[in-house]
C-alpha positions in Angstrom: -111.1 -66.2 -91.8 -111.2 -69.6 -89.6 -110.5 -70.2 -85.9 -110.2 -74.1 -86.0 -110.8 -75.1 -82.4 -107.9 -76.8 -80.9 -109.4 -79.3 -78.1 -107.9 -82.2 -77.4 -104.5 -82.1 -78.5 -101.6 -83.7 -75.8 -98.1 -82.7 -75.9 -95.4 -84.6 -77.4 -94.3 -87.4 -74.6 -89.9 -86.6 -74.9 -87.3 -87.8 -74.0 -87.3 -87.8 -69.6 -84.6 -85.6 -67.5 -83.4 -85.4 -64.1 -83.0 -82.7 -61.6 -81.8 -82.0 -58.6 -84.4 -80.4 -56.5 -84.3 -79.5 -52.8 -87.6 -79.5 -50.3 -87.2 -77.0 -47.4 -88.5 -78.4 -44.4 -89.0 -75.7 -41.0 -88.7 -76.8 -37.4 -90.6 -74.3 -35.9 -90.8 -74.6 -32.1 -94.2 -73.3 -31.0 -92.9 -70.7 -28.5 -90.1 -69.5 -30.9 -92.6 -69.3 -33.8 -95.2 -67.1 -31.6 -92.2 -64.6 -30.5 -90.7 -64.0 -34.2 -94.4 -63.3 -35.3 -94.6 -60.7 -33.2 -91.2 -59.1 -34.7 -91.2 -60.3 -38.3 -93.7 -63.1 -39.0 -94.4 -65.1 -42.0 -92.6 -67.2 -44.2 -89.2 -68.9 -43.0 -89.0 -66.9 -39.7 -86.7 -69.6 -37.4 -86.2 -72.2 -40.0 -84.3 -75.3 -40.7 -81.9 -75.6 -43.4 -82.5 -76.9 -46.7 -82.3 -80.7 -47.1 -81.3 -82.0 -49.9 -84.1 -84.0 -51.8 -84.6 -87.0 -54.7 -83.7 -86.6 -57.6 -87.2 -86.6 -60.0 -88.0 -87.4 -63.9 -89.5 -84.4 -65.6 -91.0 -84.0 -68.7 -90.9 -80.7 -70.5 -94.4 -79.6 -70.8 -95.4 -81.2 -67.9 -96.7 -78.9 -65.2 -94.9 -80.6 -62.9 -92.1 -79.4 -64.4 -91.4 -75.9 -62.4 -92.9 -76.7 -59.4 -90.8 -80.0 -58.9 -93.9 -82.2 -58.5 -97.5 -82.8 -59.7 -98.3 -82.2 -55.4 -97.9 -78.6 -56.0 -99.7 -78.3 -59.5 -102.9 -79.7 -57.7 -102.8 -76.1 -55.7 -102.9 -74.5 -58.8 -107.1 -73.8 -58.6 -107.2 -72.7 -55.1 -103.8 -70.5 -55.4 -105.0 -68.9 -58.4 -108.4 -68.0 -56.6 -107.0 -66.7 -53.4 -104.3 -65.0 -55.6 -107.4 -62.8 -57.2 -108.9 -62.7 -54.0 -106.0 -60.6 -53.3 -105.2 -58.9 -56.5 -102.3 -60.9 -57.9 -103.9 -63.3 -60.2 -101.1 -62.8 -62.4 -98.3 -64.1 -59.9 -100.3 -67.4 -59.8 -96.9 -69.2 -61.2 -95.0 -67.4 -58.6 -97.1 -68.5 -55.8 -96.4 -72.1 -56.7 -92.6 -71.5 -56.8 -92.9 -70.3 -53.6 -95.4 -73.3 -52.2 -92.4 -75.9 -54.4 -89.6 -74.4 -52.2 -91.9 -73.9 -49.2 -93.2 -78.1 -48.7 -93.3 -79.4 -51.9 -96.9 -79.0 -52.3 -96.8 -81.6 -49.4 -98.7 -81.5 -45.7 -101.7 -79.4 -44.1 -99.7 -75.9 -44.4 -98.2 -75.8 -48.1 -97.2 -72.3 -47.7 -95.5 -73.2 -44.4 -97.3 -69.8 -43.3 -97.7 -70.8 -39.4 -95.9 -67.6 -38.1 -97.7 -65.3 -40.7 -99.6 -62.7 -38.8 -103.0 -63.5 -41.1 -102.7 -66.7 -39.0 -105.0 -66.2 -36.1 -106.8 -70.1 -35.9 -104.2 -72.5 -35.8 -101.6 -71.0 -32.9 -100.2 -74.4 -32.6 -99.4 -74.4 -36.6 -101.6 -74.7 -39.8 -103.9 -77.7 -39.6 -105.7 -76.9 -43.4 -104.2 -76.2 -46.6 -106.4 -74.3 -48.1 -106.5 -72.1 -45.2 -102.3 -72.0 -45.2 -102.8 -71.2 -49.1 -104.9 -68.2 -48.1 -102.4 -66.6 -45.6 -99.2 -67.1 -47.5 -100.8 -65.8 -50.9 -102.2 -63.0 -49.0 -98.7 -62.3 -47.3 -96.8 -62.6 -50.3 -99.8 -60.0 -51.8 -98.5 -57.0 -49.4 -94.7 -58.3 -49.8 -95.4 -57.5 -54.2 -96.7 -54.3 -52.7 -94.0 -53.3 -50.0 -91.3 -54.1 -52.8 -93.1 -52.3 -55.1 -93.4 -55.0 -57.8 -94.1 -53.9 -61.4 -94.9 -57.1 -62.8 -94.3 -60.8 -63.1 -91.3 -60.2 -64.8 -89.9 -57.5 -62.7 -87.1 -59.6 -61.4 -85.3 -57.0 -59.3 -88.1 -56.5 -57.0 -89.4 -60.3 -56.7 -86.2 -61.1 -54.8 -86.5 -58.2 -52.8 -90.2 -59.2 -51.9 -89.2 -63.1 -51.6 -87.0 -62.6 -49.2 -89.5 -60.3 -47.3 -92.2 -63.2 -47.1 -89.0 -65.5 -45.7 -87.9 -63.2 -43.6 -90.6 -61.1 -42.7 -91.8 -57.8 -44.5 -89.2 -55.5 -42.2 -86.3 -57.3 -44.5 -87.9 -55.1 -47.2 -87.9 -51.4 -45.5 -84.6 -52.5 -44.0 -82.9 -53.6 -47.6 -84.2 -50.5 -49.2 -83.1 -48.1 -46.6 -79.5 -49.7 -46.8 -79.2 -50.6 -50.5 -82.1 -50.2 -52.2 -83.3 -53.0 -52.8 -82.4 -57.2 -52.0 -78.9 -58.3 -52.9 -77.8 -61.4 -51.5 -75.0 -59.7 -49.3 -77.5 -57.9 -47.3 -79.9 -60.9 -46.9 -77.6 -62.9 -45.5 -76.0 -59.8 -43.0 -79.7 -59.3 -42.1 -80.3 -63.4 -41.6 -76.9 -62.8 -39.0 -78.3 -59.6 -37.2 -81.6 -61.4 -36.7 -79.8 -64.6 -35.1 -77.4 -62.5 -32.8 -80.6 -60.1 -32.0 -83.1 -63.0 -30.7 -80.3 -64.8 -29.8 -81.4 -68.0 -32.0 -79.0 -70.0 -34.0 -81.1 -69.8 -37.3 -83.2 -67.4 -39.2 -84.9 -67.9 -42.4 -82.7 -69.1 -45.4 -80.0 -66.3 -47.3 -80.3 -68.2 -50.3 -84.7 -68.2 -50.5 -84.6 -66.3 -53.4 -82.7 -68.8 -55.4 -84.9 -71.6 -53.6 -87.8 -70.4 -55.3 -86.9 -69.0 -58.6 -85.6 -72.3 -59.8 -89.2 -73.4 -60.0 -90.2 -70.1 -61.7 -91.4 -69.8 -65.4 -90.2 -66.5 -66.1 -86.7 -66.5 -63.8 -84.5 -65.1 -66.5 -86.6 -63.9 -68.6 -84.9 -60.5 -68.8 -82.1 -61.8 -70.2 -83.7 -64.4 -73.0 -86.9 -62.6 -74.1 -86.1 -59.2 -74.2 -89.2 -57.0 -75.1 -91.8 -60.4 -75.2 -91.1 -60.5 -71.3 -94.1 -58.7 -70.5 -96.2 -60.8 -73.1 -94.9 -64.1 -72.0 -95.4 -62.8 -68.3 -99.3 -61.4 -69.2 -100.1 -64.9 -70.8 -98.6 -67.0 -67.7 -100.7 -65.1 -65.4 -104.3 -66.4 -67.6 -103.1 -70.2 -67.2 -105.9 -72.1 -65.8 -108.8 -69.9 -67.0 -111.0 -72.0 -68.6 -114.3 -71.4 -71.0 -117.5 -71.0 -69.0 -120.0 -73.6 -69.4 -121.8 -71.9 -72.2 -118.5 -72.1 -74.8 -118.2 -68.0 -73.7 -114.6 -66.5 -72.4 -113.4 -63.1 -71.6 -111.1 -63.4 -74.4 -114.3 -63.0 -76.7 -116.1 -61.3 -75.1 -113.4 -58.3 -75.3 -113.2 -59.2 -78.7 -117.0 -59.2 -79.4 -117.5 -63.2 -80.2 -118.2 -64.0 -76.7 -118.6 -68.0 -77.7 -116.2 -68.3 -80.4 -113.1 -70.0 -81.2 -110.3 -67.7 -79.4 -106.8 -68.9 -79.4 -106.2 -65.9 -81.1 -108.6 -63.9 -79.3 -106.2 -65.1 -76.4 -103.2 -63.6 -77.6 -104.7 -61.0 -79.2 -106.3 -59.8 -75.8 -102.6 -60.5 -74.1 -101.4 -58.0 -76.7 -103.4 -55.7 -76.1 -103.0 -55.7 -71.9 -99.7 -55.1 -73.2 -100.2 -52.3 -75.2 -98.5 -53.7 -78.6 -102.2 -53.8 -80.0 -102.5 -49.6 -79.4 -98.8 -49.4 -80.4 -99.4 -51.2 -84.0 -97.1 -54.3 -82.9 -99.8 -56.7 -83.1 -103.5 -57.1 -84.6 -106.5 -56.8 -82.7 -108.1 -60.1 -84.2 -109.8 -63.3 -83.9 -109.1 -65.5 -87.4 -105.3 -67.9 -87.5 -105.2 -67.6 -91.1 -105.7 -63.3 -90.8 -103.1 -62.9 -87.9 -100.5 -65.1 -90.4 -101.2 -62.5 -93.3 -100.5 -59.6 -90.6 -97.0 -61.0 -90.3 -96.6 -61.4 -93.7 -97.4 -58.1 -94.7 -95.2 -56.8 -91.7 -92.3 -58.5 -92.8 -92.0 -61.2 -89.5 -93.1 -64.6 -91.1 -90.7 -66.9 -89.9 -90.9 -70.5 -91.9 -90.3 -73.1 -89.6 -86.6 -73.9 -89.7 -84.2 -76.3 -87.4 -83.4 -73.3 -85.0 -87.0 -73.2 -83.5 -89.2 -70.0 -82.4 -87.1 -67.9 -80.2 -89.0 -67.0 -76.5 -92.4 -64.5 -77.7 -92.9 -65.8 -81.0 -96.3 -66.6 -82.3 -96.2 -70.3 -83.3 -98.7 -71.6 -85.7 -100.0 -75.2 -86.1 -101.5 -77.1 -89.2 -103.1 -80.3 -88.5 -104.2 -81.6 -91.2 -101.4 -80.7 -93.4 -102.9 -78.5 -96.0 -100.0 -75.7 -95.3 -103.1 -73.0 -93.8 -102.7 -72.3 -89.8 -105.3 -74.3 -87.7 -104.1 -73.0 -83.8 -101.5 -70.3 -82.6 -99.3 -70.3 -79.5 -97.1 -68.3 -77.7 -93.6 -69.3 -77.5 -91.8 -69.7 -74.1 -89.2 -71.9 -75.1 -87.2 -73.7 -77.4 -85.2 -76.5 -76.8 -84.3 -77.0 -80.5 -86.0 -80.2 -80.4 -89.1 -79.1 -78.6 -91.3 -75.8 -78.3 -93.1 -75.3 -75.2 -96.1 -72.5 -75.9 -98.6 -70.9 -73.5 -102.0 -71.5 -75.6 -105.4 -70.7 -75.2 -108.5 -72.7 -76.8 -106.2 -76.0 -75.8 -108.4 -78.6 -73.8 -111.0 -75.2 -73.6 -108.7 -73.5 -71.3 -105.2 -71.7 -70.6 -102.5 -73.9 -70.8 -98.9 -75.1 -71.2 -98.5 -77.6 -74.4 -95.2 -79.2 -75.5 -94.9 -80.1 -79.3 -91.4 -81.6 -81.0 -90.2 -79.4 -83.9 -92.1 -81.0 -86.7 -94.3 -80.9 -89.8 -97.2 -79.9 -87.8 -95.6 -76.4 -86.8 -96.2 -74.8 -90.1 -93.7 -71.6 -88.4 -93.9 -68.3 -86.1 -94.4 -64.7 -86.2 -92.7 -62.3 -84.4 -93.6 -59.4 -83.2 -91.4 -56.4 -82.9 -91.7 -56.0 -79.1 -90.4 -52.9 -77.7 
């Protein structure tokens, strides 16, 4: 059994693309933003409408690539830590959609969370991003919690709690209690009651839940992944974590080689948070080569062929060309041309990679998710 280390590796530069991408900006009178506070505070209480931004070059792989620009990834350390300050570590990629629709990862309140009731130094608006980042993460912590969010795939009840952080968590009694649950007929009615209630001429943005998925990871994922959403959602939530200084992760650790080699530890510890590992879907194991003969024996050894891995497969990598598996990761998509995995053991941390379809993928497994 081998678990070749897979350090320095760099994705496949490809071909550039465009998108459209839109930056909310808020016009937030001081007086105006005090009094909706008091009624339903946080997020896009009394803002401005979307404005129509540049168009930017993205390159799959990138991290800038969901978030719209690298000015957001930068937020990744500091969201991920006040996200498990606050107990949602694994919304990390869903914080930074919200910060990309938010600013743009731009100014001194990134979360634009001025009229947030956790705001109680900065009346005259959010002087300190890191301070913004704290409120709006922990905000959108007891929005997950008022919609009653299952998971970072749990699509149905994200919206529902998005458009409680841009409205104001009474959206979220208010939706349930008349539909139960968001739909973007009752966000806008409840946008119009607001206005005609306060008497202002705008109030937060119908569309926010649209705003913010775009720059989401797993928007969709119900419909292209099937049972590997939970997987592909458990991994996304790890990106960042990195080795401690010593070589040791938590991945082996769990595993029992607390300083080893652990890109399959990594998925193998995913799997098991999932429960495929106690349901016999996937192998409680450490080696590249043993978790290949696992999928052989279970009949789900896929060759590499033109198609690509579909969305949860396990990819496997040969380096050096002798046709025996040197690093695994996990499929979140496939363009056909290029696969874009969530890895661990890549640059000694949690990452995205981009690879084109080549030799060096020697070919997938996949599990039978449920």
């Amino acid at each position: 059994m081998r678990t070749v280390k897979r350090r320095d590796a760099e994705p496949e530069a490809v071909s550039a693309r465009s998108a459209a991408w839109f930056r909310r900006r808020r016009s937030v009178g001081r007086s105006l933003a005090q009094a909706a506070a008091a009624v339903f505070a946080c997020g896009a209480v009394l803002l401005s409408s979307m404005a129509a931004g540049a168009v930017r070059t993205l390159l799959p792989g990138n991290p800038a690539e969901r978030t719209g620009s690298a000015a957001v990834e930068r937020w990744r350390p500091t969201v991920h830590a006040a996200a498990a300050k606050y107990r949602i570590a694994s919304y990390t990629d869903l914080l930074l959609a919200v910060m990309a629709a938010e600013s743009g990862g731009e100014g001194t309140d990134p979360m634009q969370a001025s009229a947030c009731p956790y705001n109680t130094e900065y009346p005259d608006g959010i002087a300190d991003p890191a301070y913004s980042i704290d409120c709006g993460v922990h905000y959108l912590a007891d929005s997950l919690q008022a919609a009653g969010v299952q998971s970072p795939s749990d699509l149905e009840r994200i919206r529902l709690a998005l458009q409680g952080y841009n409205y104001g968590n009474g959206y979220i009694a208010w939706a349930i209690a008349r539909d139960g649950g968001y739909t973007l007929e009752n966000a806008e009615l409840f946008s119009r009651e607001q206005k005609r209630k306060q008497g202002v001429s705008v109030y937060g943005n119908p569309g926010y839940c649209a705003a913010v998925l775009q720059y989401y990871p797993l928007a969709g994922l119900a419909d292209t992944a099937g049972g590997a959403a939970a997987m592909l959602s458990c991994a996304a939530g790890e990106l960042g974590t990195a080795e401690a200084a010593d070589g040791t992760t938590r991945y082996g650790e769990w595993y029992g080689i607390p300083d080893g080699d652990w890109c399959v530890m990594f998925l193998s510890w995913c799997a098991d948070a999932c429960g495929l590992v106690q349901a016999g879907r996937f192998p409680r194991t450490a080696g590249c080569e043993s978790l290949q003969e696992w999928f052989c024996a279970h009949g789900q050894w896929h060759p590499r062929d033109p198609a690509g891995p579909p969305p949860g497969a396990i990819c496997f990598f040969d380096w050096d060309g002798d046709q025996s598996p040197d690093h695994v990761g996990l499929t979140e998509r496939c363009t056909g041309s290029t696969v874009q995995t969530i890895e661990g053991n890549s640059s000694d941390c949690v990452c995205r990679r981009t690879y084109t379809l080549d030799g060096r993928i020697l070919g997938w497994g996949c599990p039978a998710y449920p």
